[in-house]
C-alpha positions, 0 to 999 in steps of 0.5 A, a space after each residue: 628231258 634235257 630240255 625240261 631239266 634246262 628249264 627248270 634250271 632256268 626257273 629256280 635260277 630266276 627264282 633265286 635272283 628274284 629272291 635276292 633282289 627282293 632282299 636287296 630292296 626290302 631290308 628291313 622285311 625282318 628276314 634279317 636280323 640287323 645289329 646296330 652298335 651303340 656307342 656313346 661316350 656318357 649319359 646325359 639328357 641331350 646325348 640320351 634324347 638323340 639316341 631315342 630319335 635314333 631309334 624312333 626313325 629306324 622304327 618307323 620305316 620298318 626297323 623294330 627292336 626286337 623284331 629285326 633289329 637289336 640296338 648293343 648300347 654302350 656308354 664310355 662313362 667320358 673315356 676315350 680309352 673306353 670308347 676305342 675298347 666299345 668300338 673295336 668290340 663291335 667290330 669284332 661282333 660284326 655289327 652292320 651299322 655303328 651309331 657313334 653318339 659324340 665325338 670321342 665315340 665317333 673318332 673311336 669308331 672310325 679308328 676301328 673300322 674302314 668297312 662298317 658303316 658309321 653314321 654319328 652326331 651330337 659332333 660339334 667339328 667333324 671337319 676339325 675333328 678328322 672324321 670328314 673332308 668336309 660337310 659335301 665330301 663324307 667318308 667312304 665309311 662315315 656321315 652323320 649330323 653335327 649339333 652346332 648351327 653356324 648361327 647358335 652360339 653368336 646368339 647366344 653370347 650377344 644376349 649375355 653381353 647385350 641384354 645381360 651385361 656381363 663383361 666376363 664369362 667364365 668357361 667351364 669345358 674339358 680340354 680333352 674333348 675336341 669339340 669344346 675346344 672348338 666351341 671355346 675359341 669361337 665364344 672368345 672371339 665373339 665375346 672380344 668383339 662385343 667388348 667382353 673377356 672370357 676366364 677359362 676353366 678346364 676339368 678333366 672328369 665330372 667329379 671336378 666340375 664343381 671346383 671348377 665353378 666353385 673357382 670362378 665365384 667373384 671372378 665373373 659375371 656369368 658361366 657359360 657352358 659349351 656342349 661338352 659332355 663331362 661337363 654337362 654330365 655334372 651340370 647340377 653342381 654348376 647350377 648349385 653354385 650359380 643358384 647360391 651366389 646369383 651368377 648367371 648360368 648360360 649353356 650350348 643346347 636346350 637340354 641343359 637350359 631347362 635343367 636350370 640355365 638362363 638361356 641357350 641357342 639352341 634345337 632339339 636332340 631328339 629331332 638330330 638323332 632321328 634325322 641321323 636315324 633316317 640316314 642309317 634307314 638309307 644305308 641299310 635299306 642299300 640305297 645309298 652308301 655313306 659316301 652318298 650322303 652329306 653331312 647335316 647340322 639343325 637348319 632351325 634353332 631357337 633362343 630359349 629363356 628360362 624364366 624360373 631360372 633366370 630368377 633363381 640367379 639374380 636376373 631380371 627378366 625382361 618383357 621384350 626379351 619375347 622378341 628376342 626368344 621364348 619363355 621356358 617356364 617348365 614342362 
């Protein structure tokens, strides 16, 4: 009898070894429910199409909403002081993964938490932002996608100053946010090196956009808009004033390009946020740790012109600007 019971001890011991092994291997089986916390610092195309490719990664290796996975968004509407309230709340909620969608979202979530694994992008600096030692050295805690190829804004700014011919650039872009900040000294030096000035204009919300550009009529040549989220959130008001007095308009992604800018360098946000999505499938499925996984930027990107666009704003478009790119001419 001792023996039957020993054995029978032993199997349900196995079975349940087993039964936790298959969990462990199988994570998205929909045994669990898997809460992901959303954070994201405002609405606009480019953040709101990473966010889809997210979701669209974690789907299609076995994560579906509703089924064992729930999506908590959160937008921040530009403040980091929100972003900090969004990321502690999902730390208190206990969620298993936090997707941080910008860089205010990103340094908020990591300020909140050491333990719950962060995975960000649509982060121009992570290196200068804090968030990681270096693109092969991630956090214990934290990896994620940046959305600047090292190659995208040179390009972008040569094609303003050699094909365009400008001399000054104005700048419209938030001081606050880190990653502008970045972005604005790199198109200095660059435009400096191509015998170009910048003219810099700093908003602190959206509602100030328009001044902004409004500011820099008859002082420059063309605009130039980095990929900073309170501006962009407001970019209509930029292309206005661009559209009325003939100022061409050049923007950091290629979002903002097909909302009514000449041209951007640049790739899509839905392919960055799908790649990120298919880090966090790694994190949660338990095969790697964020640790394990390096950060990545877009290895492809484009020089897009926007034809209708370049019209609108007194430029003439030339042929042998396909050499150089491709023709947006609407979707």
């Amino acid at each position: 009898m001792r023996k039957s019971l020993l054995l029978l001890s032993s199997v349900l011991a196995g079975s349940l070894m087993l039964a936790g092994c298959g969990s462990d291997k199988d994570a998205a089986s929909g045994d669990k429910m898997y809460k992901i916390g959303v954070s994201q610092i405002v609405e606009h195309p480019s953040l709101d199409a990473a966010y889809e490719g997210f979701k669209k990664a974690l789907e299609e290796n076995g994560y579906k909403e509703g089924d064992n996975v729930e999506f908590d968004l959160q937008i921040a509407q530009g403040e980091q002081s929100n972003a900090q309230s969004i990321a502690n709340n999902f730390v208190g909620d206990k969620v298993d993964l936090i997707f941080a969608n910008s860089t205010p979202s990103a340094l908020s979530a990591l300020n909140a938490t050491k333990d719950i694994p962060i995975v960000f992008t649509s982060v121009t600096d992570p290196v200068g932002a804090g968030l990681v030692e270096a693109f092969d050295k991630p956090g214990d805690n934290i990896t994620g996608t940046s959305d600047t190829h090292p190659e995208a804004i040179s390009k972008t700014i040569n094609f303003i100053t050699e094909e365009v011919g400008a001399k000054n650039i104005g700048v419209i872009y938030n001081s606050g946010e880190q990653n502008s900040e970045v972005q604005v000294k790199e198109v200095e030096k660059l435009a400096k090196e191509n015998g170009a000035e910048i003219t810099e204009v700093s908003v602190s919300t959206s509602a100030e956009v328009k001044q902004a550009a409004e500011s820099l009529v008859g002082r420059v040549d063309a605009i130039y808009v980095p990929t900073d989220n309170t501006v962009v959130s407001a970019l209509e008001s930029v292309i206005s004033v661009a559209n009325d007095k003939d100022i061409p308009l050049f923007v950091g992604e290629l979002d903002s390009m097909k909302r009514g800018a000449v041209a951007a360098s640049g790739f899509s946000y839905s392919d960055l946020g799908y790649e990120t999505g298919l880090m966090a499938v790694k994190i949660l499925n338990g095969d790697n740790e964020p640790s394990e996984i390096n950060i990545e930027y877009p290895q492809s990107f484009q020089l897009m012109i926007n034809k209708e666009a370049a019209e609108e704003q007194g430029v003439e478009v030339k042929k042998e600007w396909s050499e150089l790119g491709e023709f947006f001419e609407g979707e």
